[in-house]
MDTraj code that builds the backbone (N, CA, C; nanometers):
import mdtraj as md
import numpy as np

residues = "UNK UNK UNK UNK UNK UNK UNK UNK UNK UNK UNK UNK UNK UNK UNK UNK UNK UNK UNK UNK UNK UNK UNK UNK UNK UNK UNK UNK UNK UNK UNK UNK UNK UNK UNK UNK UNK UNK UNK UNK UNK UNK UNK UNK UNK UNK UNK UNK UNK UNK UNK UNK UNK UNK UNK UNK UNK UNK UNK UNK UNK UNK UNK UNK UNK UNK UNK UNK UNK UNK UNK UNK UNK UNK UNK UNK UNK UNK UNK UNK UNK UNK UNK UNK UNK UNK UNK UNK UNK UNK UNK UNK UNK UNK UNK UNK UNK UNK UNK UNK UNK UNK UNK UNK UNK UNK UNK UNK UNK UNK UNK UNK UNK UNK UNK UNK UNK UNK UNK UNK UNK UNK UNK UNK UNK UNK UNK UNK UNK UNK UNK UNK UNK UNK UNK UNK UNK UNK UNK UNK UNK UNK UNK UNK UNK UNK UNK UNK UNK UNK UNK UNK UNK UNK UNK UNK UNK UNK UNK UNK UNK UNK UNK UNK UNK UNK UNK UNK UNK UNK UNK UNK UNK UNK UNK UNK UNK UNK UNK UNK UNK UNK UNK UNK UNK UNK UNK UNK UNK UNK UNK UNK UNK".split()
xyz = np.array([
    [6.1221, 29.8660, -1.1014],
    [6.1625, 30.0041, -1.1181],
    [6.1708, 30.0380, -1.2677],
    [6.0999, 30.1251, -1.3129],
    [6.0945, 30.1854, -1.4345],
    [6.2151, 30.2405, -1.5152],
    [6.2421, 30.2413, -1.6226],
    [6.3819, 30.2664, -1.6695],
    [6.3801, 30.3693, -1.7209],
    [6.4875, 30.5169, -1.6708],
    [6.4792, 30.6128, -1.7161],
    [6.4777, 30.6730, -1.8615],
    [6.4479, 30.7666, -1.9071],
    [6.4822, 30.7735, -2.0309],
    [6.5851, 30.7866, -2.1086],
    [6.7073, 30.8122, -2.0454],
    [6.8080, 30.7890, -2.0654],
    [6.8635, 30.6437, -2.0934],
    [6.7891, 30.5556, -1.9782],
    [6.8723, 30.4265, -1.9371],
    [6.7890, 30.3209, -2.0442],
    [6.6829, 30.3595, -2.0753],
    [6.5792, 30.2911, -2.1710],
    [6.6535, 30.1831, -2.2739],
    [6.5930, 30.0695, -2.3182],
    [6.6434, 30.0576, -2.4756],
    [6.6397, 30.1890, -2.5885],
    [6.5446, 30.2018, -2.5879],
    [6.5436, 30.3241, -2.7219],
    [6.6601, 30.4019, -2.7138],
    [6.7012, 30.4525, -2.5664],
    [6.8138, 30.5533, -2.5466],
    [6.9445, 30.4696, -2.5923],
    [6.8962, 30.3580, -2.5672],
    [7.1032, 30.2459, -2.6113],
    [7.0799, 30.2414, -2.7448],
    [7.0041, 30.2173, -2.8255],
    [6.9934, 30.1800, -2.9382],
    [7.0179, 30.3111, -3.0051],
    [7.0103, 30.4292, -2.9423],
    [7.0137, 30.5733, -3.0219],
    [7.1725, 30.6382, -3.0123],
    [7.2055, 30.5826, -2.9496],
    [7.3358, 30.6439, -2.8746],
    [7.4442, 30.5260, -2.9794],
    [7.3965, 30.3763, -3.0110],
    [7.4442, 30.3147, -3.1166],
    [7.4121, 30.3756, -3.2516],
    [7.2890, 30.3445, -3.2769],
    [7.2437, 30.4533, -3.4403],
    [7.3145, 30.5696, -3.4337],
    [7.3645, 30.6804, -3.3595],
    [7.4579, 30.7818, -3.3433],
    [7.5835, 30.7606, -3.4288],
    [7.6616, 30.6265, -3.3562],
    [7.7699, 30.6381, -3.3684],
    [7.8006, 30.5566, -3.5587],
    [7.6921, 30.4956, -3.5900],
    [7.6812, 30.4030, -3.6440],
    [7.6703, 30.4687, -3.8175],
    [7.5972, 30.5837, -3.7581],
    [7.4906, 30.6516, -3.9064],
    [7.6041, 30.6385, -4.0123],
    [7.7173, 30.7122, -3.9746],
    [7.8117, 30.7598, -4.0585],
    [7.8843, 30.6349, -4.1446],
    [7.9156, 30.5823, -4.0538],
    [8.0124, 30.4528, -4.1595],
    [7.8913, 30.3655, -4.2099],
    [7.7929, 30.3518, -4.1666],
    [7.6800, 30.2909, -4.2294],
    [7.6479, 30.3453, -4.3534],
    [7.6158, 30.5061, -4.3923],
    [7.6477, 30.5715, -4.4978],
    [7.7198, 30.5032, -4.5626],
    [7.8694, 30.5262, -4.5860],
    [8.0216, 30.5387, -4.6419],
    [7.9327, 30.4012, -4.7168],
    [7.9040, 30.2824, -4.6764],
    [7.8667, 30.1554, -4.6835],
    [7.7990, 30.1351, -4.7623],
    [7.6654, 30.1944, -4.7196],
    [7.5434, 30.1987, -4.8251],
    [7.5676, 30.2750, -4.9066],
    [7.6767, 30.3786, -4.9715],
    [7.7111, 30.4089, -5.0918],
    [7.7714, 30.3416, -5.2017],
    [7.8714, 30.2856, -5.1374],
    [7.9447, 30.1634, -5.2104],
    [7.8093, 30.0610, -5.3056],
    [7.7306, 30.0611, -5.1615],
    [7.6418, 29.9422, -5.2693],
    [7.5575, 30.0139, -5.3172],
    [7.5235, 30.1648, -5.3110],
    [7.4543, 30.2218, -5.3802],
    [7.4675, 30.2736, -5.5387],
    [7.6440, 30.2889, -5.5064],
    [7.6699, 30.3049, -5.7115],
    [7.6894, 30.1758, -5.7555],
    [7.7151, 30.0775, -5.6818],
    [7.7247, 29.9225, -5.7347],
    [7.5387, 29.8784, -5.8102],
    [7.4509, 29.9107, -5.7472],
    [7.3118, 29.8947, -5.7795],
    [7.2161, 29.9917, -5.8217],
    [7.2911, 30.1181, -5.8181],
    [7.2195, 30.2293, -5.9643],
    [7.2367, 30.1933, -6.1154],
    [7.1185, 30.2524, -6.1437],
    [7.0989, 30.2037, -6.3048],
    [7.0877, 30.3835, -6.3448],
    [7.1341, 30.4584, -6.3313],
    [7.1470, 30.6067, -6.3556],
    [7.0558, 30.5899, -6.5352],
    [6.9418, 30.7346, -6.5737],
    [6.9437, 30.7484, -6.6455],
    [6.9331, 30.9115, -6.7084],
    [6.9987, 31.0297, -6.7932],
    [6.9769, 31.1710, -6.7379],
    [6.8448, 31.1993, -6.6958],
    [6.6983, 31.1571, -6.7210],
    [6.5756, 31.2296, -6.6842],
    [6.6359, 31.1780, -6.5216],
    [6.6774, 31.0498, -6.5009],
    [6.6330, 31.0420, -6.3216],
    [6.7898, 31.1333, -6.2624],
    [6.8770, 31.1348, -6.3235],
    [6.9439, 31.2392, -6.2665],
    [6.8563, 31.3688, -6.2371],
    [6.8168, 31.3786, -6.3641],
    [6.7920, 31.5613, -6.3395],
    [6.6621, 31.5592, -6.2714],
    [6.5824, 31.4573, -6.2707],
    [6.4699, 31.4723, -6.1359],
    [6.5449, 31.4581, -6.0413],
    [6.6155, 31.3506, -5.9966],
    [6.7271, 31.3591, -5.8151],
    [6.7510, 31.4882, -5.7968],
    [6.8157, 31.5611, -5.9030],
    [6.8609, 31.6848, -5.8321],
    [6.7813, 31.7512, -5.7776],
    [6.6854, 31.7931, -5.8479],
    [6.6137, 31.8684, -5.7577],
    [6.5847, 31.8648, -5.6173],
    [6.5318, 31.7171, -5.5972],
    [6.5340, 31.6997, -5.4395],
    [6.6855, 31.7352, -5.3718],
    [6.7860, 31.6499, -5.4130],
    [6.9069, 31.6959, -5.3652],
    [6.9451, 31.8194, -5.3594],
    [6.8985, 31.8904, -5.4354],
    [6.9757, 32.0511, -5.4283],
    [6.8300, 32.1238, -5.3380],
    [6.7387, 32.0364, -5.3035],
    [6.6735, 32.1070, -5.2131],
    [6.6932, 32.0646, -5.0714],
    [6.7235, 31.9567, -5.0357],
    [6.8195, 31.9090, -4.9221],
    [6.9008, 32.0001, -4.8923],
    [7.0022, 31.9986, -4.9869],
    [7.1417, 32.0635, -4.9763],
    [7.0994, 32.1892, -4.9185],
    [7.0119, 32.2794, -4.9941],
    [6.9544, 32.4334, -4.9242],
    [6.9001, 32.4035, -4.7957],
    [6.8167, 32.3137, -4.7508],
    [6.7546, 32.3130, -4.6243],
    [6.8602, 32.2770, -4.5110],
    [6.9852, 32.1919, -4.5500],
    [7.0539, 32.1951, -4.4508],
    [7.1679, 32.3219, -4.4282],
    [7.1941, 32.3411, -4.5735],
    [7.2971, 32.4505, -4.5278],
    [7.2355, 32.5926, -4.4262],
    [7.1189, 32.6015, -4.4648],
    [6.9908, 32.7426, -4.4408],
    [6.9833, 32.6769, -4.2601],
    [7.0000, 32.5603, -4.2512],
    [6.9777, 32.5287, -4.0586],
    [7.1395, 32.5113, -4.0587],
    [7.1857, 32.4478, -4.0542],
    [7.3420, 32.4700, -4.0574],
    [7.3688, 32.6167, -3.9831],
    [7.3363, 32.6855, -4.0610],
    [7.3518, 32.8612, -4.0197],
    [7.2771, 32.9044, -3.9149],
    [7.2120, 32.8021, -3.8774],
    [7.1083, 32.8536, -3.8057],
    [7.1503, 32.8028, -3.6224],
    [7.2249, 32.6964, -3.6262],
    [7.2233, 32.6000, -3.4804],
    [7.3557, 32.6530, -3.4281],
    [7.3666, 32.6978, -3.2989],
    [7.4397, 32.6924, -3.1785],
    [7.4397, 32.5905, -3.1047],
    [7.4943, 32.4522, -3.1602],
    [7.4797, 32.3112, -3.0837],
    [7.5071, 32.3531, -2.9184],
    [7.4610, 32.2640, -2.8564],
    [7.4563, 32.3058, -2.7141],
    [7.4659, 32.4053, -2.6487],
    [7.3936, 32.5455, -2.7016],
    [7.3881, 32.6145, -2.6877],
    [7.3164, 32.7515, -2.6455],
    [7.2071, 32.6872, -2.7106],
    [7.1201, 32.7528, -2.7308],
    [6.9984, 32.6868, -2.8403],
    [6.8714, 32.6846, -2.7925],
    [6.7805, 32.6065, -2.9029],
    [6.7711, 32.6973, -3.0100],
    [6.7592, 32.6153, -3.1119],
    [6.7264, 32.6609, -3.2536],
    [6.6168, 32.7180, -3.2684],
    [6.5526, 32.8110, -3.3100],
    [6.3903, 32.7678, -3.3362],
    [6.3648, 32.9065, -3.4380],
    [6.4589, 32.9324, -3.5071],
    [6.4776, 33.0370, -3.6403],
    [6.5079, 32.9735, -3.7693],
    [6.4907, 33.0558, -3.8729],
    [6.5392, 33.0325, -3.9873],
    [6.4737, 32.8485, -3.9950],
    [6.4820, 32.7502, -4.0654],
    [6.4251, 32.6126, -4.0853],
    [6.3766, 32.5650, -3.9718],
    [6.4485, 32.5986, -3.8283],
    [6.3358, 32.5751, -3.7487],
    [6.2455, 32.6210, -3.6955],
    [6.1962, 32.7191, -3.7663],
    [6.0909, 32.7652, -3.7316],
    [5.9628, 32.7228, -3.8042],
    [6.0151, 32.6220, -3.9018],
    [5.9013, 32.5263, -3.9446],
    [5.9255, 32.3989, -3.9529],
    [6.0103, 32.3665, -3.8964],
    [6.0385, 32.1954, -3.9243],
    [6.1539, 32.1890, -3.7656],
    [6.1323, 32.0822, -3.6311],
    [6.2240, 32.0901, -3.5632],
    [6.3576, 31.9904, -3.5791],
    [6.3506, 31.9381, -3.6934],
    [6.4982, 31.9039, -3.7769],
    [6.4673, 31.8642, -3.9069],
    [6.5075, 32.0341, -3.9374],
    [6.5402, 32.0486, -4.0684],
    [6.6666, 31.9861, -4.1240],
    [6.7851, 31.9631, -4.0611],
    [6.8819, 31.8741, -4.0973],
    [6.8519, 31.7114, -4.1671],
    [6.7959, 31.6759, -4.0647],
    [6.7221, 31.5314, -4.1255],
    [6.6181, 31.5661, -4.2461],
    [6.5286, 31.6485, -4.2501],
    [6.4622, 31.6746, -4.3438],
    [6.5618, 31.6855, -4.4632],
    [6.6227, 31.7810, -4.4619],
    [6.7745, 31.7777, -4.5677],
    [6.8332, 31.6596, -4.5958],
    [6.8341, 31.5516, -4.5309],
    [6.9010, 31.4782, -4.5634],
    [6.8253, 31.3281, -4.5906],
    [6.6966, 31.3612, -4.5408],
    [6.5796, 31.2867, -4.6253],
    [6.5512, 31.3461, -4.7845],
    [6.6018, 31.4379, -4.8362],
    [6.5507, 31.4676, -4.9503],
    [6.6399, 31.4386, -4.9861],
    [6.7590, 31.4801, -4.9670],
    [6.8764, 31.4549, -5.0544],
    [6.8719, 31.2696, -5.0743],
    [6.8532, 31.2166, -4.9683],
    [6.8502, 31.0375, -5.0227],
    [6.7250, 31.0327, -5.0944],
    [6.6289, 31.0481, -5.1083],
    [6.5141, 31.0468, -5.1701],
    [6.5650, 31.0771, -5.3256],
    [6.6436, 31.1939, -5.3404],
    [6.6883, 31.2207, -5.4781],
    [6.7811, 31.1429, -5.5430],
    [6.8529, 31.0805, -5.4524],
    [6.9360, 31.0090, -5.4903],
    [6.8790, 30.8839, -5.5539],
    [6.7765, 30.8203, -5.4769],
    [6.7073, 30.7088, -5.4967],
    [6.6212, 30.7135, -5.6115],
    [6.5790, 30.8348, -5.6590],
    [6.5080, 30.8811, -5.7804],
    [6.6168, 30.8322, -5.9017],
    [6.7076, 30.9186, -5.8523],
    [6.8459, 30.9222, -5.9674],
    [6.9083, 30.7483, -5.9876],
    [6.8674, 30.6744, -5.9259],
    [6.9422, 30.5713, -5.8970],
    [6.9054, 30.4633, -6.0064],
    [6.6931, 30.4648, -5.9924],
    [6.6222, 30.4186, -6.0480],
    [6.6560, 30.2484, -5.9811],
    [6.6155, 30.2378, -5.8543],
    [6.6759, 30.1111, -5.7951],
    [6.6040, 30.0952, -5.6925],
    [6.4859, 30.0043, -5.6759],
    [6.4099, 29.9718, -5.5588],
    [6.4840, 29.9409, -5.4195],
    [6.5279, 29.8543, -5.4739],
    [6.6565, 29.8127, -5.3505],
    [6.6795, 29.9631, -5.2554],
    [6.7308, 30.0504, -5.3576],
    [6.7838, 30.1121, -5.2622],
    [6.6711, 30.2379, -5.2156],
    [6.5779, 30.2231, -5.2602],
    [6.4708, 30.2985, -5.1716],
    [6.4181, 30.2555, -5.0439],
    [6.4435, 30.0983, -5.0813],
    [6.3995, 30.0265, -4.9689],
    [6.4876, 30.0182, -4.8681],
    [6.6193, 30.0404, -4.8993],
    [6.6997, 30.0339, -4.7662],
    [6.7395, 30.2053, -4.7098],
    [6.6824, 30.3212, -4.8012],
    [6.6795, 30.4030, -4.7225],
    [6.5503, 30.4446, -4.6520],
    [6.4884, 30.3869, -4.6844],
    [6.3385, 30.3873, -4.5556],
    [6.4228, 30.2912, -4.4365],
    [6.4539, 30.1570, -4.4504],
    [6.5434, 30.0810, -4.3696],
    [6.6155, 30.2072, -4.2411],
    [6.6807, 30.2117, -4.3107],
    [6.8197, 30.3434, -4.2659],
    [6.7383, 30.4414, -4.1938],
    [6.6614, 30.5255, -4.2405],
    [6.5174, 30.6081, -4.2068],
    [6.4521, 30.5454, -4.0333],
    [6.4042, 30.4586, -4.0690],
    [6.3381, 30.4079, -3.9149],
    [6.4356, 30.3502, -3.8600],
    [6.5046, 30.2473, -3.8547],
    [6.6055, 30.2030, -3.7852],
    [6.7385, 30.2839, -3.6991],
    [6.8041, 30.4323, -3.7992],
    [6.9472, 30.4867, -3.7573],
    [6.8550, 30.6209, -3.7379],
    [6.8128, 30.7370, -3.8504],
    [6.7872, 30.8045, -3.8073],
    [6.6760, 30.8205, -3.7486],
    [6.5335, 30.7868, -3.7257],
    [6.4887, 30.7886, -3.6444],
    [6.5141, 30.7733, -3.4660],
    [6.5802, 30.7185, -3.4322],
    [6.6027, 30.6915, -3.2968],
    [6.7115, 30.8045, -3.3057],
    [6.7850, 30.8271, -3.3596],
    [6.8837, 30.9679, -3.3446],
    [6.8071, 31.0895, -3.3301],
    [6.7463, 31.0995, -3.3702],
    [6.6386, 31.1968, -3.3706],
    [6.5342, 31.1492, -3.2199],
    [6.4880, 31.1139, -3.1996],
    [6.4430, 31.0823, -3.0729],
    [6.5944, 31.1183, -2.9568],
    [6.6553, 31.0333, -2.9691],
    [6.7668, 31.0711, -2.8436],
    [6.7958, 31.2441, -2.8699],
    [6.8011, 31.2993, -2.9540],
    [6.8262, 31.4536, -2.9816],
    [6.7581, 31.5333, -2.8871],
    [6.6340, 31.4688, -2.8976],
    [6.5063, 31.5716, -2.8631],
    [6.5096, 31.5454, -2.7098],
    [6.5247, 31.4215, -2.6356],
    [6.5336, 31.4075, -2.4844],
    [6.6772, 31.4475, -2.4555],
    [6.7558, 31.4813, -2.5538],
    [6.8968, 31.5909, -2.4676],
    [6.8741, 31.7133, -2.4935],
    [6.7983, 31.7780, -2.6125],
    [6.6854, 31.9204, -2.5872],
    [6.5893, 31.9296, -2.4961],
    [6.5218, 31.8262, -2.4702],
    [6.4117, 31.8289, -2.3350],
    [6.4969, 31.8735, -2.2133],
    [6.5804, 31.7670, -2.1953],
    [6.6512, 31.7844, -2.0577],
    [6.7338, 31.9213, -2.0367],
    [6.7753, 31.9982, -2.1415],
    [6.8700, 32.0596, -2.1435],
    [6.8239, 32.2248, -2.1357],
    [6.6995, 32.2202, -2.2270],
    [6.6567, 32.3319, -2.2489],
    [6.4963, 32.3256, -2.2169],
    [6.4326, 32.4237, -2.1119],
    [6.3459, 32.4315, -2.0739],
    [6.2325, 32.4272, -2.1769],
    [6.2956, 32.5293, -2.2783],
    [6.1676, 32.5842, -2.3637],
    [6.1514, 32.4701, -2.4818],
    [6.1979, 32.3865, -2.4855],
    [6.1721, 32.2522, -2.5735],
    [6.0244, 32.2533, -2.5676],
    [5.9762, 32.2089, -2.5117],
    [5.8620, 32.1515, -2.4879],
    [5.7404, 32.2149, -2.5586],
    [5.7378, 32.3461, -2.5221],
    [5.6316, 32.4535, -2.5992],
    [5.7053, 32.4514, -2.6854],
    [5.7975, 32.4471, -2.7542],
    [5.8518, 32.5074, -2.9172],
    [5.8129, 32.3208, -2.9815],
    [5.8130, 32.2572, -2.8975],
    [5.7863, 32.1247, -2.9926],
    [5.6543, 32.1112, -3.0206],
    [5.5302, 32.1107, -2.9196],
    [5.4219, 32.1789, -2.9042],
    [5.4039, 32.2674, -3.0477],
    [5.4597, 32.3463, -3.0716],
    [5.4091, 32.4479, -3.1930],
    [5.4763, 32.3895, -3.3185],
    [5.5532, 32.3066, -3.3395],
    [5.6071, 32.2950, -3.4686],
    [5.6550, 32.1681, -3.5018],
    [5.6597, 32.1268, -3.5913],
    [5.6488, 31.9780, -3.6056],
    [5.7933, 31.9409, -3.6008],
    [5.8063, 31.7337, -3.6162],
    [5.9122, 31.6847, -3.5654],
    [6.0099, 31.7162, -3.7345],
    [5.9454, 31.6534, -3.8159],
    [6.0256, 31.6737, -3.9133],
    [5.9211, 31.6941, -4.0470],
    [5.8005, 31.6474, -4.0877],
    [5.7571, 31.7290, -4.2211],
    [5.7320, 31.8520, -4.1582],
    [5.7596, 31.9422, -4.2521],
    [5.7571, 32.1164, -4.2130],
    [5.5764, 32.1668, -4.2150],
    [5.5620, 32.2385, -4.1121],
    [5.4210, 32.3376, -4.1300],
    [5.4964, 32.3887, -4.2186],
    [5.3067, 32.4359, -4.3394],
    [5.3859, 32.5733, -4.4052],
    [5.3663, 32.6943, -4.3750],
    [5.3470, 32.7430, -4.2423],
    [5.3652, 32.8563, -4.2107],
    [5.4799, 32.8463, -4.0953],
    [5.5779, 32.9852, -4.0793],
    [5.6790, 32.9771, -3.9830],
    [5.6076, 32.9312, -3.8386],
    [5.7056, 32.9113, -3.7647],
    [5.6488, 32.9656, -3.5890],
    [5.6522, 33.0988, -3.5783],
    [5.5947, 33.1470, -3.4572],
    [5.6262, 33.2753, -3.4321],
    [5.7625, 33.3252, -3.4037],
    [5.8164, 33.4713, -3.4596],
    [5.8772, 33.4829, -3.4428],
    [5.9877, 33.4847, -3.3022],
    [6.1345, 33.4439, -3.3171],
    [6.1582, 33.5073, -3.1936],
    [6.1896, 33.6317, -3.1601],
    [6.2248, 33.6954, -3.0087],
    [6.2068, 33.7920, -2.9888],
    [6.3832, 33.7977, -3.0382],
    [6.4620, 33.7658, -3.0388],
    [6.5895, 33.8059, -3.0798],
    [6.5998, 33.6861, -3.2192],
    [6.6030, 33.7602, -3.3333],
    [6.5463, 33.6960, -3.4585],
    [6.6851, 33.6442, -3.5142],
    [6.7518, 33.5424, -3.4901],
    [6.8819, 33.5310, -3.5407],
    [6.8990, 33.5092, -3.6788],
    [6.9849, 33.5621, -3.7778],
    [6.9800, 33.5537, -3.9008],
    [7.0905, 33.4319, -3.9311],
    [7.0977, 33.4209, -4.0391],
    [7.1670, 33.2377, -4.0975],
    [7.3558, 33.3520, -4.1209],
    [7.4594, 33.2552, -4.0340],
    [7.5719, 33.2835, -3.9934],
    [7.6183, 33.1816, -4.1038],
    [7.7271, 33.2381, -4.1667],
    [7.8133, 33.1896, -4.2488],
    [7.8732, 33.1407, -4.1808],
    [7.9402, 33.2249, -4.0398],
    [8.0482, 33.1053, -3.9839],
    [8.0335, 32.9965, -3.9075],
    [7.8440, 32.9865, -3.8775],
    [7.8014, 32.8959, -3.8000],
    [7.8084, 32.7747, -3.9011],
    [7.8031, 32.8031, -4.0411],
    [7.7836, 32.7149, -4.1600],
    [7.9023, 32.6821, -4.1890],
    [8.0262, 32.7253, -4.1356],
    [8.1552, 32.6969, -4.1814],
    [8.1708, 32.6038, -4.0431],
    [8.1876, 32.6526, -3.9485],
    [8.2139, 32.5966, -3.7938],
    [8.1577, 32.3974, -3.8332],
    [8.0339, 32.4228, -3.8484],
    [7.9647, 32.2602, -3.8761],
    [8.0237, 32.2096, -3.9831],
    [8.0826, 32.2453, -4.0543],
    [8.1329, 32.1578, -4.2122],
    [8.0173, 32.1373, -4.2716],
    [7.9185, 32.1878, -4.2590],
    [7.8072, 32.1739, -4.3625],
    [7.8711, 32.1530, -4.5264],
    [7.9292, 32.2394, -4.5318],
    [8.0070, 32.1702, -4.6961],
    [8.1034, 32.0657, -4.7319],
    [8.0977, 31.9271, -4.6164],
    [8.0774, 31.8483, -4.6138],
    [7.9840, 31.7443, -4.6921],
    [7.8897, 31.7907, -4.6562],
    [7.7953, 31.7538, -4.7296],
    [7.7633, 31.7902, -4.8890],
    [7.7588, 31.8915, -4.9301],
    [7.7966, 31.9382, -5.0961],
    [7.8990, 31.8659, -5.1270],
    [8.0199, 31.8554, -5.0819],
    [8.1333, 31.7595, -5.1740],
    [8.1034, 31.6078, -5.1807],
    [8.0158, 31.6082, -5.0692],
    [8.0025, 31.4374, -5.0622],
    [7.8719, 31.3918, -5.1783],
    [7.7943, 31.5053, -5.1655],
    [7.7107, 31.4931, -5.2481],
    [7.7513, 31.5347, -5.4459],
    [7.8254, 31.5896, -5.4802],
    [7.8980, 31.6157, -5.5775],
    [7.9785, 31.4845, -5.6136],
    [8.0299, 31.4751, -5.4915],
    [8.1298, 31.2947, -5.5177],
    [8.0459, 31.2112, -5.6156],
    [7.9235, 31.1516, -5.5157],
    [7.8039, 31.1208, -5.5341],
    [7.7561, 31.1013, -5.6916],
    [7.7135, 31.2585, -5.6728],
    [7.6504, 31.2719, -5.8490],
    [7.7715, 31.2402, -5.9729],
    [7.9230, 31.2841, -5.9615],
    [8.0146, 31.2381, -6.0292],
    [8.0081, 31.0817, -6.0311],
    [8.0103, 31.0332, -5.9657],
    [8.0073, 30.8532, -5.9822],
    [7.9115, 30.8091, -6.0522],
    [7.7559, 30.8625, -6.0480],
    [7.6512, 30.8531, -6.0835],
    [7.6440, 30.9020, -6.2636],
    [7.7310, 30.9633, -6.2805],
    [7.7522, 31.0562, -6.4252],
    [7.8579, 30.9066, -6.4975],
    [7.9661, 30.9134, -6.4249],
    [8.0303, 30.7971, -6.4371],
    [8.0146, 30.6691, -6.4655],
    [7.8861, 30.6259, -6.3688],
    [7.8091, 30.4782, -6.4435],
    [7.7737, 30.5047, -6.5231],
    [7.6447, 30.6227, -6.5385],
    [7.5939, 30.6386, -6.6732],
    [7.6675, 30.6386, -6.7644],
    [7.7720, 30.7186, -6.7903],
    [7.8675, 30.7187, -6.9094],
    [7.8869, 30.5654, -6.9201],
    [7.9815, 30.4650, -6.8294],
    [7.9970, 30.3197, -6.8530],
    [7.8665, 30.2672, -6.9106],
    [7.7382, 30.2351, -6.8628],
    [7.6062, 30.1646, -6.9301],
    [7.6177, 30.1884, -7.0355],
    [7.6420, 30.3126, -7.0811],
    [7.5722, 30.3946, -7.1823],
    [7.7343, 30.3077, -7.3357],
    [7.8229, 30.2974, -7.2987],
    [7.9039, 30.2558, -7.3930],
    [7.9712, 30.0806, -7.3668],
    [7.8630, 30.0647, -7.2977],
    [7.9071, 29.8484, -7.2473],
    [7.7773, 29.8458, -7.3339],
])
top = md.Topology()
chain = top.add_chain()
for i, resn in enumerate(residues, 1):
    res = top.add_residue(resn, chain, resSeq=i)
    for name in ("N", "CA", "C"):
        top.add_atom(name, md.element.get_by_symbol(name[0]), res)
traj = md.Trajectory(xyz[None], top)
């Protein structure tokens, strides 16, 4: 008997990577300012990616009615998780800023291993949940963005401040600010040891 998609490995292993992502983070930061070599050009290249993260998630942030209703406006209407996309750039920038193989290599690690399968289990509780998954996945990709939108929808929802407050999306800005302060912080230490 065939194992549902729910009951699958991929589905246990996603439902672990779920619970896991977060303190796995907290973790791989610790050893991430422990093994940055910060210098200002790779700061001020990181940022950019990071502060383009930061916009792509806050811009879907505003955009999602978790269980609610599918997304498929504003970032998703070109990317069907723009969140992860956000938060692939923002580590990408970080890893720029870091100037540290290691840790590029363990966020590709992190990448296929936690969020990938989170992202898979997402999409089979959007399949199951919401009919119109299927054609909206059909038109728009999983996570690098087309650069043209999808079509519009017929009720065009615009980006909600309080949908962006409701998620703690600015969560993420302080953590990422934390972040770059520590990163300013080594540099200053290298820079006078």
């Amino acid at each position: 008997m065939a194992e549902s998609r729910r009951d699958g490995p991929k589905s246990k292993w996603s439902r672990i990577a779920r619970r896991i992502r977060v303190p796995l983070g907290f973790a791989f930061a610790l050893l991430y300012i422990w093994l940055a070599r910060p210098t200002w050009p790779s700061l001020g290249l990181g940022a950019i990616a990071i502060l383009s993260g930061l916009l792509i998630r806050a811009l879907a942030s505003g955009h999602v009615r978790k269980n609610e209703a599918l997304a498929t406006t504003g970032p998703y209407a070109y990317t069907r998780n723009p969140l992860y996309l956000g938060s692939l750039l923002i580590g990408v920038g970080f890893a720029v800023a870091a100037r540290n193989w290691w840790i590029g290599l363990g966020l590709v690690v992190m990448f296929f291993a936690i969020y990938l399968p989170v992202i898979y289990g997402e999409e089979n509780f959007l399949r199951d949940n919401f009919p119109e998954f299927n054609d909206y996945a059909k038109r728009v990709p999983r996570l690098l963005p087309r650069l043209t939108r999808d079509r519009p929808a017929r009720d065009e929802v615009l980006f909600s401040t309080e949908l962006y407050l409701k998620h703690r999306e600015w969560n993420a800005l302080l953590g990422t600010a934390a972040m770059i302060v520590a990163l300013v912080l080594k540099l200053l230490c290298l820079r006078t040891s």
